[in-house]
N, C-alpha and C positions, 0 to 999 in steps of 0.2 A: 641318468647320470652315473648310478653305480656300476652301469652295465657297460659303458663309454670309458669308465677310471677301471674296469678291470682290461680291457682291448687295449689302452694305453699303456696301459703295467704290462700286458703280454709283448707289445710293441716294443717298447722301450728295450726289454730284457734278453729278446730276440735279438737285437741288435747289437748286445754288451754294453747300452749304455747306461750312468746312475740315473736311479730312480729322485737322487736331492733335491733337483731340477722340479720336477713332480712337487715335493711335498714344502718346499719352498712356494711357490705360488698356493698352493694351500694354506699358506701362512698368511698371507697375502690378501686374498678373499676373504677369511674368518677375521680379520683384522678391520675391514670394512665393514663387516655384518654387524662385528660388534657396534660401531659407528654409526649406522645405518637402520637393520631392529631392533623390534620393541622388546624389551625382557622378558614376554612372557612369549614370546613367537617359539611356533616347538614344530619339530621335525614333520609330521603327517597333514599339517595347513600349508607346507611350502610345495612348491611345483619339483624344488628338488632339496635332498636330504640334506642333513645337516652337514656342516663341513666338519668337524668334529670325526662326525661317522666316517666324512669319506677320511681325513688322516688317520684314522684309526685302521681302516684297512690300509689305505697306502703301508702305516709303517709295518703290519703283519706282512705283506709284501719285502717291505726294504731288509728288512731279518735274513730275506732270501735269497736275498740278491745278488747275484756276481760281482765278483769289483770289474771296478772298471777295464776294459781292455783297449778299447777307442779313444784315451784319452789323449795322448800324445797327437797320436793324428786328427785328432777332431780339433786341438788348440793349432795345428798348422795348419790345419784348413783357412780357421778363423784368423790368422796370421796374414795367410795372401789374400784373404777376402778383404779384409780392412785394407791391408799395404796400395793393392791394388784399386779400390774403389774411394775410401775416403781422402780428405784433405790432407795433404802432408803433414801439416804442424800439430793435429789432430789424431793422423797416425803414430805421431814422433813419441805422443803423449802416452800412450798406450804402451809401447817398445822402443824402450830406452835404453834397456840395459845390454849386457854382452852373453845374454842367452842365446841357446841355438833360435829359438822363435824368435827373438829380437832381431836377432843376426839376419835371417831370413825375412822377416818384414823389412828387415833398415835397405838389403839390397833389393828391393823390388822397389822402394820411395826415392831410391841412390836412383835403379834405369826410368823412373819417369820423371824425373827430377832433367835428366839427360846428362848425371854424373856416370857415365857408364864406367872408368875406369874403377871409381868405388864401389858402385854396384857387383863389379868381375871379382872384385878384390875380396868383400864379403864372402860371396857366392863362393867363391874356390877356399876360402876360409872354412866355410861350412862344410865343405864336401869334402875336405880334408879329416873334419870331424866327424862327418859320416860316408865314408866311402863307397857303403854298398845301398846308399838310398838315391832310386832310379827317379824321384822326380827335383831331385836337386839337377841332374842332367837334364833333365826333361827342361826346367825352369833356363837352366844356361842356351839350351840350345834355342828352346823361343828366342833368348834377347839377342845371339849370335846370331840367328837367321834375319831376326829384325831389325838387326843393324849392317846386313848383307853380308855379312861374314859367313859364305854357305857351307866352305869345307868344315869350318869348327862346329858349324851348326849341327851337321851332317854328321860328325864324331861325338857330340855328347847325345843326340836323339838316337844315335845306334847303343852307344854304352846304355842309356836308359831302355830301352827297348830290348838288349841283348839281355838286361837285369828283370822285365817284368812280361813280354810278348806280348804287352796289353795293344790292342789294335788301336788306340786312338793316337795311342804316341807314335805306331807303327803307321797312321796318316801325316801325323807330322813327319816324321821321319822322310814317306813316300813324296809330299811337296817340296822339302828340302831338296833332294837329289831330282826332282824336276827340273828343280832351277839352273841344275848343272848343264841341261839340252844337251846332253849326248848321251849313246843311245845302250851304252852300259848302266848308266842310272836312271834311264829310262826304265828300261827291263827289270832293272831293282825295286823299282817306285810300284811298276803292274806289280810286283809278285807279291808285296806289302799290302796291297790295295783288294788283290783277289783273297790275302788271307784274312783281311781284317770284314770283308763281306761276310766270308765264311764263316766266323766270328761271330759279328754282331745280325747278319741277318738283314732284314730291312726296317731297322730299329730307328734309320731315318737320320 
């Protein structure tokens, strides 16, 4: 176990993310131990160490720890993972306020709701407040291609794309101007498609 909480601590740190997460659930465990052993149960009779020990290294650990850098984007991951996967009224619950993550949740619950003009409304709300963040495009151009809107689709998957050259946007992008069937964006869609192989390889 100690050899497992130090891999996790390298893990985590490599990443930029907090180590809190960590030593919170360590709270958590010790907190049912106590609950659970006997008073006199002591570290070297357990299959593994005491938890004590292990928060004792975690927090020599956390002393050293970088702040946080992923934090922003890790809460808007978790932003469209919820919007997009759980119940509305349950997402509502969550992201209520007029934060950009609210904001950004509220318009993904707006286009599967099938309120699409509040979902645009949002969405361009937001992107107004960040300008140069390429998967706000990224997000508009899925629900414009989804809603067969191809040319608008086709103008924010290039703005996003033109912002990050990330090849996955640059497939989106390439079945957008498919859709067009003629054979100027055809030839757009191959060159997208041959760079994003090149790219990711056969990553599958």
């Amino acid at each position: 176990e100690s050899s497992a909480d130090r891999i996790a601590v390298d893990i985590v740190q490599k990443l930029g993310y907090s180590m809190n997460g960590f030593s919170n659930i360590m709270d958590k465990i010790q907190a049912e131990e106590r609950l659970n052993a006997s008073e006199n149960q002591i570290g070297y009779l357990r299959t593994h160490p005491m938890t004590a020990d292990r928060k004792q290294n975690i927090s020599h650990f956390l002393k050293n720890t970088p702040s946080l850098q992923n934090d922003d984007s890790f809460n808007r991951i978790r932003a469209k993972l919820v919007a997009f996967m759980m119940d509305e009224n349950q997402a509502l619950l969550q992201y209520n306020s007029t934060t950009n993550n609210d904001l950004y949740a509220q318009s993904i619950i707006d286009y599967r709701a099938h309120r699409f003009d509040k979902a645009f409304q949002k969405l361009d709300t937001l992107i107004s407040k960040e300008p140069e963040n390429p998967y706000l495009y990224e997000l508009k151009g899925q629900f414009k291609f989804e809603t067969g809107k191809i040319d608008e689709a086709i103008q924010n998957y290039q703005k996003a794309y033109d912002l990050t050259n990330a090849p996955l946007i640059g497939i989106a992008l390439a079945q957008a101007r498919l859709e067009k069937q003629d054979k100027d964006n055809a030839q757009r869609a191959l060159h997208l498609l041959e760079k994003a192989v090149l790219k990711e390889g056969n990553s599958g």
